[in-house]
C-alpha positions as CSV (number, residue, x, y, z in Angstrom):
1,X,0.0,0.0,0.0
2,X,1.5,3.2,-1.1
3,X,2.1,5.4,2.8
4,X,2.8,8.8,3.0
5,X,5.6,9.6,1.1
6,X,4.5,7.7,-1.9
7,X,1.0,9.7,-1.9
8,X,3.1,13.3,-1.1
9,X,5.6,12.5,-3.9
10,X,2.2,11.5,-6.4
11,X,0.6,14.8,-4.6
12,X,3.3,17.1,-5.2
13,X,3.9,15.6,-8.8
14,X,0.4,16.6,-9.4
15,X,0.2,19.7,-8.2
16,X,2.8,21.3,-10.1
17,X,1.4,20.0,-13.7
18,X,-2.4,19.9,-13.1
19,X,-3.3,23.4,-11.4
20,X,-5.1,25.6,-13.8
21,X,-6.7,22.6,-15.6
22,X,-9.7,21.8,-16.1
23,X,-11.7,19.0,-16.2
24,X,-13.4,18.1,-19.5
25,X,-15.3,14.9,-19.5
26,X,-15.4,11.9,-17.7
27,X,-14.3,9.2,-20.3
28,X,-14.2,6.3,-18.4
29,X,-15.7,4.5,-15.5
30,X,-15.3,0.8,-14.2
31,X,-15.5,2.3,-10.5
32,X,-14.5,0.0,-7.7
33,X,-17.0,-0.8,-4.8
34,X,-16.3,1.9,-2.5
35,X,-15.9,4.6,-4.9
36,X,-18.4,7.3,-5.6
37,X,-21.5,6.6,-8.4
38,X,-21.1,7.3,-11.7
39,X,-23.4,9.6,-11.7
40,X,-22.1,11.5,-9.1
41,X,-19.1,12.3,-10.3
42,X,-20.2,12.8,-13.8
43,X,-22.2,15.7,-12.4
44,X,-19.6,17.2,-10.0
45,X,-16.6,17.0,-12.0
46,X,-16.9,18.6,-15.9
47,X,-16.1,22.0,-15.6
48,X,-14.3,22.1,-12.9
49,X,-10.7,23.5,-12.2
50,X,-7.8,22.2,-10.5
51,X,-6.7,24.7,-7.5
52,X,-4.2,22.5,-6.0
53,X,-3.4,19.0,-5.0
54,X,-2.0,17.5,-1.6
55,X,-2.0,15.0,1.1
56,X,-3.9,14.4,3.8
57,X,-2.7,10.9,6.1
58,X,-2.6,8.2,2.8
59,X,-5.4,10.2,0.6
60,X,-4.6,12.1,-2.0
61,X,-7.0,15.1,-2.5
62,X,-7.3,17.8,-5.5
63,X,-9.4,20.6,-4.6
64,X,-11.2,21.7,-7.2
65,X,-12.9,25.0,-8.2
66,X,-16.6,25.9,-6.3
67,X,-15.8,23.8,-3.4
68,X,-15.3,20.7,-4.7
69,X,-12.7,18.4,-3.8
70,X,-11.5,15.1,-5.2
71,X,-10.2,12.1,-3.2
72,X,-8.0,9.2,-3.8
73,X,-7.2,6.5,-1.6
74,X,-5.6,4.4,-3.3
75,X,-5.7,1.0,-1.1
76,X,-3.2,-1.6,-1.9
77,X,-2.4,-1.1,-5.9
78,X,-4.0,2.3,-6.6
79,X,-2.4,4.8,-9.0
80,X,-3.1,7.8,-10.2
81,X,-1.2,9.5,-13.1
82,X,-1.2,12.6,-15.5
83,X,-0.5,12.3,-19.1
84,X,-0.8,11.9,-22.5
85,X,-4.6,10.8,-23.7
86,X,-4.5,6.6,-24.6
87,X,-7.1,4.1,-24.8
88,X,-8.4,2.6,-21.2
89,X,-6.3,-0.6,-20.4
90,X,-7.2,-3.6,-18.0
91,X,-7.0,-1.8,-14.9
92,X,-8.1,1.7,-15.1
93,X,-11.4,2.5,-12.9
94,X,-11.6,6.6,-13.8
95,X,-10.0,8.8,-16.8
96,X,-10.5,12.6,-16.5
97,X,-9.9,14.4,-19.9
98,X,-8.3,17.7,-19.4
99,X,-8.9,21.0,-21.0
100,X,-5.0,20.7,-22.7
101,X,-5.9,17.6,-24.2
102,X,-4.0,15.5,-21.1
103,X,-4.6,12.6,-18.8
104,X,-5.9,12.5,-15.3
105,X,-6.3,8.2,-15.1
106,X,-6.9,5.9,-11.9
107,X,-6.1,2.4,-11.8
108,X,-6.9,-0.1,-9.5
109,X,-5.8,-3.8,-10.3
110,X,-7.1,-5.3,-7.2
111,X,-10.0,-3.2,-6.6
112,X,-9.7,-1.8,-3.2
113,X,-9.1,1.7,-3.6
114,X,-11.7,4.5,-4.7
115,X,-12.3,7.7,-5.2
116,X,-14.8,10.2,-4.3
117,X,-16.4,13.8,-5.0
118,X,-17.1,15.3,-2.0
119,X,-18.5,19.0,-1.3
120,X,-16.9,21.4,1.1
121,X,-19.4,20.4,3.7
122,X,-18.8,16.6,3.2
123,X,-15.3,16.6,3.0
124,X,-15.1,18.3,6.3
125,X,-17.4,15.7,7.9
126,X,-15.8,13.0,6.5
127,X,-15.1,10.5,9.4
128,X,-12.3,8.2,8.0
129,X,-10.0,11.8,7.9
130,X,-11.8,12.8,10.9
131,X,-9.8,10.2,12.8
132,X,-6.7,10.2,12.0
133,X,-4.0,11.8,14.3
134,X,-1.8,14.6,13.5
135,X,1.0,14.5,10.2
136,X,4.3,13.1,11.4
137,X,5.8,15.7,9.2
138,X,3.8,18.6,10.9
139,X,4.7,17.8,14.5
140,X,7.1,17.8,17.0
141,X,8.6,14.7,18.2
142,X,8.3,15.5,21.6
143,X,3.8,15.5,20.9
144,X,3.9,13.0,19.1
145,X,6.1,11.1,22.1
146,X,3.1,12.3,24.5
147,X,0.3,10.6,22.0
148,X,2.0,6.6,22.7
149,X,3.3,7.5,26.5
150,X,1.5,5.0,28.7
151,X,0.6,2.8,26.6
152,X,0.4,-0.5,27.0
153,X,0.4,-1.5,23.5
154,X,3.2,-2.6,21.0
155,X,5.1,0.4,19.1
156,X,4.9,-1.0,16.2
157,X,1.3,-1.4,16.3
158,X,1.2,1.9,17.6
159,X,3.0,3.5,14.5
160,X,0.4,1.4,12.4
161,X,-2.4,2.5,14.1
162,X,-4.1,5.6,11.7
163,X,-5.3,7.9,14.5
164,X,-2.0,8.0,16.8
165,X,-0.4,8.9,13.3
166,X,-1.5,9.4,10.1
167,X,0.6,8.3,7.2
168,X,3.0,5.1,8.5
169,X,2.5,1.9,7.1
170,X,4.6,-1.3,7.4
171,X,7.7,0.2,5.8
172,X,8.2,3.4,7.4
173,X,7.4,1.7,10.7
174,X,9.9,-1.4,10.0
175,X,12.7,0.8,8.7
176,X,12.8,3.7,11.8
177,X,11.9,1.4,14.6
178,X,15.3,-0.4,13.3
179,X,16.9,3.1,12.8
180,X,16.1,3.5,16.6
181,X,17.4,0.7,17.8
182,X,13.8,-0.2,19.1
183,X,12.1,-4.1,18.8
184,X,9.0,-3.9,16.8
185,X,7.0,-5.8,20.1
186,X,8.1,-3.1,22.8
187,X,5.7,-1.8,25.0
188,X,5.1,1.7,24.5
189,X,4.9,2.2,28.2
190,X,8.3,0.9,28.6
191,X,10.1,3.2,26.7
192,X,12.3,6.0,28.2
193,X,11.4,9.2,26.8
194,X,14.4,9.2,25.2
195,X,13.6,6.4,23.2
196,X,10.4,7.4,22.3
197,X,11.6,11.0,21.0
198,X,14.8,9.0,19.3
199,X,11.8,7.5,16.8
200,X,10.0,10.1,16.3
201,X,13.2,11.6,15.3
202,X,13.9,8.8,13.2
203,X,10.3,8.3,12.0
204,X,10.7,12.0,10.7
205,X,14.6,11.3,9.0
206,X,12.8,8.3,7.2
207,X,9.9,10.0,5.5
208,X,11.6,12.7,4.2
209,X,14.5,10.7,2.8
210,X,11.7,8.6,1.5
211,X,10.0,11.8,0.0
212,X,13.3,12.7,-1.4
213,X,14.2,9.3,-3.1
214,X,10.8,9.7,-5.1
215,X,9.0,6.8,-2.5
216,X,9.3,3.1,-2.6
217,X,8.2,1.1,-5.4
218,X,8.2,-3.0,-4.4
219,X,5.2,-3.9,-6.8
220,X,2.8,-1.4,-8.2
221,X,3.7,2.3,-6.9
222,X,4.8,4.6,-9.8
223,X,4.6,8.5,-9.3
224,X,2.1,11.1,-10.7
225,X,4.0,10.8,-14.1
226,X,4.0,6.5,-14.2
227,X,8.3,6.2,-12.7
228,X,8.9,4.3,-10.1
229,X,10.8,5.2,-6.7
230,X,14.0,4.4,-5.4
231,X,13.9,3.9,-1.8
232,X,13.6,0.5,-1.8
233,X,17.6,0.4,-2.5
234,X,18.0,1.9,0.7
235,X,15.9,-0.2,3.1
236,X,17.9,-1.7,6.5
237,X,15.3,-4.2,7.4
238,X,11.8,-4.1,5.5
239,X,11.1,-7.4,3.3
240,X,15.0,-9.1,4.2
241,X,13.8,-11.5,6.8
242,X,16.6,-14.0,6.9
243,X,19.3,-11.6,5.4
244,X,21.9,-9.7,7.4
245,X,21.6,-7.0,10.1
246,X,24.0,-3.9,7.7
247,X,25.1,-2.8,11.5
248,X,25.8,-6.5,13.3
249,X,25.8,-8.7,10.6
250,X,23.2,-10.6,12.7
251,X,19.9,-12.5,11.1
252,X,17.3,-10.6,10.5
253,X,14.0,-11.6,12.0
254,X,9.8,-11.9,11.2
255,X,7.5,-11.4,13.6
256,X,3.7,-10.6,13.0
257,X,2.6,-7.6,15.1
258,X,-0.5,-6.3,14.7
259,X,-1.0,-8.7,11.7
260,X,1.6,-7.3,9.7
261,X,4.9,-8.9,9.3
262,X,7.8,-7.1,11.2
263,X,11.4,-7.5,10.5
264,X,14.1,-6.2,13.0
265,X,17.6,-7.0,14.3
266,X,17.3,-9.1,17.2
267,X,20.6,-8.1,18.3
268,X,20.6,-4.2,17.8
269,X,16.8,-3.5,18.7
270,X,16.0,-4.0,22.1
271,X,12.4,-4.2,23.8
């Protein structure tokens, strides 16, 4: 599933060539289950101009012109992509035809993700945003320390968890828990503070190096213009389960935490 600096590198991609644009027509719709109905979006979105596009926890959103604004989570295997005009292929769910004669396309090979037209008012009340906790990106390490103090819980399932903070998936969790030197199945409430601010730090480092290397592409993420990422050539831990600790040389190990596979150093991260 694409986590927050995949959808920021797709938002920011976006937002520098679609603003100004308008949308034409809806071409083409093989909408997935959760999405919006055709018909809603056929009605909301010709017309329309693009004001800006950005990220909100894993959504991608692109505000459009009278209030509207148009979201994207895109799940395990969404992608959304600006460019030239082609014929719809297996996967695509949505194609937007711009004013310039361009490409606003989502795909969706498995199905889960959608996308949605939502009003001011609605987008505003919408209760799977509502919950989520504060950007990791946006806040200080020393709140976002204050938001798992006490409790009982795993870190790692912690990290995972949406409304303690938005964003982190299974990567960015795996890769600075092993930057801090921290097991994925430590107690929160065990921590030091010092630990706990050390990943935050860490947490922080990750994403924006993340951000920077254009996100991590493993199986279906490309960027707002279809290229893949490169941080995958700089994981420590994520997906090498049997391979070698780069700081110890010790075996990495898997451990399911909050039904997610975890892999850490048992030597270098300590409960």
């Amino acid at each position: 599933m694409p986590e927050l600096p995949e959808v920021e590198v797709i938002a920011r991609g976006l937002n520098a060539t679609l603003c100004g644009r308008t949308i034409r027509s809806v071409d083409h719709l093989d909408l997935t289950r959760q999405s919006d109905p055709a018909e809603v979006l056929c009605s909301r979105l010709p017309g329309r101009t693009v004001v800006r596009v950005y990220r909100r926890a894993k959504v991608l959103l692109v505000e459009l012109s009278d209030g509207v604004t148009l979201a994207f989570h895109l799940k395990m295997t969404g992608r959304v992509v600006h460019g030239p005009m082609r014929k719809p292929g297996r996967h695509d769910r949505l194609f937007l035809a711009l004013d310039d004669g361009s490409l606003l396309s989502f795909a969706d090979m498995r199905r889960f993700g959608y996308v949605r037209a939502m009003t001011a008012g609605e987008l505003a009340e919408w209760g799977f945003l509502l919950r989520c906790g504060p950007e990791p990106l946006e806040t200080a390490p020393e709140v976002l320390a204050d938001r798992i103090a006490g409790r009982k819980s795993a870190i790692k399932a912690l990290l995972l968890n949406q409304s303690v903070v938005a964003g982190v998936g299974n990567i960015y969790a795996d890769e600075s828990l092993y930057r801090a030197g921290i097991h994925p199945q430590a107690r929160a409430d065990r921590l030091s503070r010092g630990r706990a601010l050390k990943l935050f730090t860490e947490l922080q480092a990750v994403l924006r190096q993340a951000i920077s290397e254009n996100g991590s592409s493993i199986r279906d993420y490309v960027n707002a213009s279809g290229d893949a990422g490169a941080f995958q050539n700089s994981f420590n831990v994520y997906g090498k389960g049997g391979g070698k600790c780069p700081e110890c040389g010790a075996p990495l190990q898997t451990e399911k935490v909050a039904g997610r596979t975890s892999t850490f150093c048992p030597r270098c991260q300590k409960r």
